[in-house]
FIDREN-406495 format. One record per residue (C-alpha): x, y, z. Coordinates in steps of 0.5 Angstrom, whole numbers, plus 500, padded with zeros to 3 digits. Example, Ala and Ser with C-alpha at 12.3 -4.5 7.8 and 13.67 -1.06 7.14 Angstrom:
2
525491516/527498514/
//
This chain:
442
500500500/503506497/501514497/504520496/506526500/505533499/511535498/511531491/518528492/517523497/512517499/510513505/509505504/506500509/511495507/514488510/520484508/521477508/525477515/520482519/515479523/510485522/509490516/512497518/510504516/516506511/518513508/521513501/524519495/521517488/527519485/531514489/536520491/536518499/535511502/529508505/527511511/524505515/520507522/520501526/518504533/510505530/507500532/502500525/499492525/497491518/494497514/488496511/487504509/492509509/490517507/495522507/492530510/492535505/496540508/500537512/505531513/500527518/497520515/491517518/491508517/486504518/488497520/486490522/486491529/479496527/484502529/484508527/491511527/494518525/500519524/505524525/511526521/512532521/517533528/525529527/522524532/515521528/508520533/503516533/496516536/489513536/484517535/478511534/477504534/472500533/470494537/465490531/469491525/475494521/475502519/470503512/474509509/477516510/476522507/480528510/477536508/481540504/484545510/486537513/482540521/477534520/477527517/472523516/471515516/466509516/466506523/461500524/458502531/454494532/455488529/450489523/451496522/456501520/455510521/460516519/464519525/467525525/474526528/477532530/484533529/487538533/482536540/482528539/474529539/469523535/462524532/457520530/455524523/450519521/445514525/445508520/439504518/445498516/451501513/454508511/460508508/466511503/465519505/467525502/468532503/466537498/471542496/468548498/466545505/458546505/457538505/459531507/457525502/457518503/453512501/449510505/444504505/438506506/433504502/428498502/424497495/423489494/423486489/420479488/424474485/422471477/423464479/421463486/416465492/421470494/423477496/430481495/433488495/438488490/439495490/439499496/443504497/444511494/448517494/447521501/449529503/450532509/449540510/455542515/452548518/445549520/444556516/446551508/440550505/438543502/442543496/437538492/431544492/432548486/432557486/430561481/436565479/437571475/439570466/447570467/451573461/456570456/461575460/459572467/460565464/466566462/468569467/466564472/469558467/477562467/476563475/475555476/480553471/485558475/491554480/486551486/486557492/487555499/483551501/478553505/477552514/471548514/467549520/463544521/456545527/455538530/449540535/444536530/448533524/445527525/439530522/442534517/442527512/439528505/438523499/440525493/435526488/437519484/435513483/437507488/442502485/448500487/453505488/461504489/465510491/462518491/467524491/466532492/469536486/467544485/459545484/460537483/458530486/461523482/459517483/460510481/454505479/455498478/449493474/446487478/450481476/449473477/454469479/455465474/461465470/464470475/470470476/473468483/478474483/476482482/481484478/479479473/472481472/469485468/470492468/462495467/461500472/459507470/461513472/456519474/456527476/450531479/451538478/448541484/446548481/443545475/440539478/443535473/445529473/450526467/453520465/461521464/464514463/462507462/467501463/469503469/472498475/473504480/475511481/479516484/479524485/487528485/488533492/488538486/480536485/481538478/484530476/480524475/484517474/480511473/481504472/477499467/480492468/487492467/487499464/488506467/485513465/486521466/481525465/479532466/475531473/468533472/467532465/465526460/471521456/472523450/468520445/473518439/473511438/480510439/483507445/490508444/495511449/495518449/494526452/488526447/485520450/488520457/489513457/495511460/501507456/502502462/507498457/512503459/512500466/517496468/518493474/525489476/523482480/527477483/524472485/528469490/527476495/519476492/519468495/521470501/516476503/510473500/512467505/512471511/507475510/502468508/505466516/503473518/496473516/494467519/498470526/493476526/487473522/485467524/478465527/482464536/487467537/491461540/490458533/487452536/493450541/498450534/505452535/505458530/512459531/515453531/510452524/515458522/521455524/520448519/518451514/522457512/528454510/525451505/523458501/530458500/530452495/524453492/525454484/519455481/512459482/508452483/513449488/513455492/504455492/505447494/509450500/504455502/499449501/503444507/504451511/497453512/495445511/499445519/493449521/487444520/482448519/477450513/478456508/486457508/487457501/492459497/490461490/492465485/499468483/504467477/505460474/503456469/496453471/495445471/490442466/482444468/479438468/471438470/468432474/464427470/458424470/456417471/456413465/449410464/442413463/438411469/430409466/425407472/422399470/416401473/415393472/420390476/419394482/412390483/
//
């Protein structure tokens, strides 16, 4: 898990080795010009979700103990601070605001739903923003600090089934908004406004197309936020991920699909999402993209980045794809020529960490917590030598298999992964076609 820091030049990872027994937060330069800078004294456990703030050089992860974690790498001596935790479940998304005073995430509040808090970064403070009817999660903030989106899973239309006597919710959810302040107006009402001429308009236009200013300093009224949820005007679907740009809402929608023929692993399965904007001045909601995985804003607000299966895309935030048909790589199309990404492996290393980390895992994952009364450690020492002579891909799967066989335990598998797949055989049937004889059974 990688992502950038402010000053563009350097990069902080959660990363591990093939000899540490946990992965540790590490600061990288992008250029190669200084060495590693590992930070070892942080206890990080396994980092399930990491955002960088805005404005300053503090990183808020998520981690596999339900953590909620900020850490702080401004001073020579970085810090860390718990600033939430959740006892029924893993944090559910981050999203800081543009002036880095609030940050917003997913925390599940009961074993069967999840709400938005708001955390307070200079006083420690949490609150609950939303009361959930089952999961709100994926928050954003909008630029201009007015609103906080999310989606929320909060609507019940059944739907009877076609082949049975039976009812489902395919759907669910939908696009949500928070109003900040108590003196916002519902932004999903429309207003009259006054004709606006062609010079007001291009005016506006060269203003948003300008350098972002400074961001803003949110102030955030939290007497009554709860009951400052607001659905979007939109229909119920199935939503993925929702991101505030100036004047604009973006989401992602995905089709309801069966699960025949679906791939197992996600990034092998169709890229069929799509990716829509509601303009909040207009009340317009538009479609910008279709065949889209997922989705990601750039901290300029003015970047899109998307990702259609094995392929990446910039566009212009807010705006549609281009319609030509060609789909090569370059600046008119926005498609990324990810060809000309080479990556060094060596093996023998890569081996090593995977073999570690697949020990790690099942330390920190497993269903009890003593393994059931399995020596892991001794596991570890009579089966790490052995990574040392594994010379294909394949050997190195048959060892992960014997490893977690040591467990006996259901559902530890070990799928996937850069070696030649054996021969698909599909299970036969029985060779004979049965016929009741209704004579002899009389």
């Amino acid at each position: 898990m990688l992502t950038w820091l402010n000053d563009h030049k350097r990069l902080v990872a959660a990363a591990s080795d093939g000899d540490s027994d946990r992965e540790v937060l590490t600061i990288l330069t992008a250029d190669g010009s200084a060495p590693a800078q590992p930070l070892p004294g942080l206890d990080v456990g396994r980092v399930v979700d990491l955002e960088v703030a805005p404005t300053r050089d503090t990183v808020a992860l998520a981690n596999h103990r339900n953590e909620l974690q900020l850490v702080d790498l401004s001073g020579e001596t970085p810090s860390m601070g718990q600033l939430d935790r959740s006892p029924y479940g893993r944090i559910e998304g981050m999203a800081w605001s543009f002036d880095s005073r609030w940050l917003a995430y997913g925390f599940p509040d009961t074993a069967q739903t999840t709400a938005i808090k708001l955390g307070q970064i200079e006083s420690g403070e949490t609150t609950f923003a939303t009361r959930p009817v089952l999961r709100d999660t994926r928050p954003a903030f909008d630029p201009e600090g007015k609103y906080l989106y999310f989606i929320g899973q909060r609507d019940f239309d059944p739907v009877y089934d076609e082949l049975h006597f039976d009812l489902g919710f395919p759907k669910g959810s939908r696009p949500f908004a928070i109003t900040l302040r108590k003196d916002l107006d519902n932004p999903f009402i429309p207003r009259p406004k006054p004709p606006e001429s062609q010079e007001v308009a291009a005016l506006k236009k060269a203003e948003a197309e300008e350098g972002p200013p400074a961001p803003p300093r949110i102030e955030i009224e939290l007497d009554g936020i709860t009951d400052r949820v607001l659905a979007f005007p939109v229909n119920e679907g199935r939503y993925g991920r929702i991101e505030g740009i100036k004047g604009k809402a973006l989401f992602s929608t995905y089709p309801i699909e069966g699960a025949r023929g679906r791939a197992r692993n996600e990034d092998d399965r169709p890229a069929r999402g799509v990716l829509e904007s509601y303009e909040l001045e207009t009340q317009k909601q538009d479609r910008l993209a279709d065949g889209l995985s997922d989705f990601w804003i750039g901290r300029d607000g003015k970047t899109l980045l998307y990702q259609a299966g094995d392929r990446l895309r910039v566009l212009k935030a807010g705006e549609k794809a281009p319609e030509k048909k060609d789909d090569k790589p370059s600046r008119e199309s926005g498609w990324i020529d990810l060809g000309r990404v080479k990556v060094s492996i060596q093996p023998a290393a890569e081996w090593k960490q995977m073999f570690q980390e697949a020990w790690r895992l099942q330390r920190e994952q497993f269903w009890t917590e003593d393994l059931s009364g399995i020596d892991w450690d001794a596991v570890h020492r009579l089966y790490r030598p052995l990574v040392d002579r594994v010379t294909t891909r394949s050997e190195f799967s048959d060892l992960l298999w014997e490893l977690q066989g040591e467990l006996g335990t259901s559902h530890a598998y070990e799928m996937g992964g850069e070696y030649r797949p054996g021969p698909n055989y599909r299970q036969g049937f029985l060779g004979v076609d049965w016929e009741f004889d209704r004579d002899a059974s009389e």
